[in-house]
C-alpha positions as CSV (number, residue, x, y, z in Angstrom):
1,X,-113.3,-5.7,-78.8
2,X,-117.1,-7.6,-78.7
3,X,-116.8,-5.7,-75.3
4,X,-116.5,-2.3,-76.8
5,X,-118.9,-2.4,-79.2
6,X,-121.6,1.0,-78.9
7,X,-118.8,2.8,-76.8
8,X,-116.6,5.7,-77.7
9,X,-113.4,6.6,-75.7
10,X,-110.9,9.6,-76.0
11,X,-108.1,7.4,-77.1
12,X,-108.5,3.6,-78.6
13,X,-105.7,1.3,-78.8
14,X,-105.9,-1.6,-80.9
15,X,-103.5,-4.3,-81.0
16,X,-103.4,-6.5,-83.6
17,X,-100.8,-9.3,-81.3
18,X,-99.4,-11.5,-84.5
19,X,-96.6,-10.8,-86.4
20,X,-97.3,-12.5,-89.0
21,X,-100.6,-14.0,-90.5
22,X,-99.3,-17.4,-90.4
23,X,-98.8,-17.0,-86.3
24,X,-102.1,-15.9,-85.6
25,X,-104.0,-18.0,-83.2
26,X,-107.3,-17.8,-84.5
27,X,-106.4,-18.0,-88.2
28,X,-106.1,-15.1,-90.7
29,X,-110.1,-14.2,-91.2
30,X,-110.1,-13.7,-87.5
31,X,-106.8,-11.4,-87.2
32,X,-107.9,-9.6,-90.7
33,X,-111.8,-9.2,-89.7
34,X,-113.0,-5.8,-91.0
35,X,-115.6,-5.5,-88.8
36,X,-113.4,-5.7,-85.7
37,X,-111.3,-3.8,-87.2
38,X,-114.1,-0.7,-88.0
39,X,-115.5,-1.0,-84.3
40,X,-112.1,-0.4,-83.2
41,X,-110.7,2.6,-84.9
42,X,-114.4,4.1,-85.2
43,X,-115.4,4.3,-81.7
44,X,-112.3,6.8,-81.4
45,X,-113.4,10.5,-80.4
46,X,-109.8,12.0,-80.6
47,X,-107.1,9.0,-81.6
48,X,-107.0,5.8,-82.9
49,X,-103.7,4.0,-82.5
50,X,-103.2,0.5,-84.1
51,X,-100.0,-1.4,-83.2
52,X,-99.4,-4.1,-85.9
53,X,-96.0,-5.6,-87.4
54,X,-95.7,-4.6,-91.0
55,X,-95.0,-7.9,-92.0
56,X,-99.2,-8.3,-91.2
57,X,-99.3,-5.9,-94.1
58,X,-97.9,-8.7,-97.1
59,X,-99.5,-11.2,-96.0
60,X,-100.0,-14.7,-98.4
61,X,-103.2,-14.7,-99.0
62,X,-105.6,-17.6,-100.2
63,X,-108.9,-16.0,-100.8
64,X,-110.8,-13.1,-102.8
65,X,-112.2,-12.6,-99.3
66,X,-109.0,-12.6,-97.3
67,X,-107.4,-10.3,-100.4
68,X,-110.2,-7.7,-99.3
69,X,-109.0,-7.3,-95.7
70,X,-105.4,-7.4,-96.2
71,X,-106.1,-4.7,-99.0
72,X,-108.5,-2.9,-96.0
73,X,-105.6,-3.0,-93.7
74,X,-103.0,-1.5,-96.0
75,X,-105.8,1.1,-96.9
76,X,-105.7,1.9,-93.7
77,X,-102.0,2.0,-93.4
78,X,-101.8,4.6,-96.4
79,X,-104.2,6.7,-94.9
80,X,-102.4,6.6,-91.4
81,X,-99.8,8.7,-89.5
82,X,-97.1,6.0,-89.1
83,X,-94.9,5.6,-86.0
84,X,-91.8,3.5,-86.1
């Protein structure tokens, strides 16, 4: 995503590859990071597609901070077209 950062594209696919906060390999602030999240699904011209598990979506959470993105996320969610 660093990578991607200034660029657009037709079509961005972002994946959020845990499915569940606890399995996330760089810890929950990392997996849950707004701004990652907002480069990815902004630089879209046309469509954004996040693939996530929904179990990313009730997460435990430990944090005010950590509340926020989860909340962000499922924002996000609500807002979305969603594809089973």
């Amino acid at each position: 995503m660093d990578k991607f950062q200034g660029q657009e594209a037709p079509v961005v696919i972002y994946s959020m590859t845990s499915t569940s906060a606890e399995d996330a390999p760089r810890g929950v602030s990392f997996l849950y990071d707004l701004h990652r999240l907002n480069v990815a699904v902004s630089r879209a011209k046309a469509l954004a597609v996040v693939v996530m598990s929904e179990e990313l979506l009730g997460a435990a959470v430990r944090t005010p901070e950590q509340l926020r993105q989860v909340n962000a996320l499922c924002r996000l969610v609500e807002m979305a077209t969603v594809v089973d």
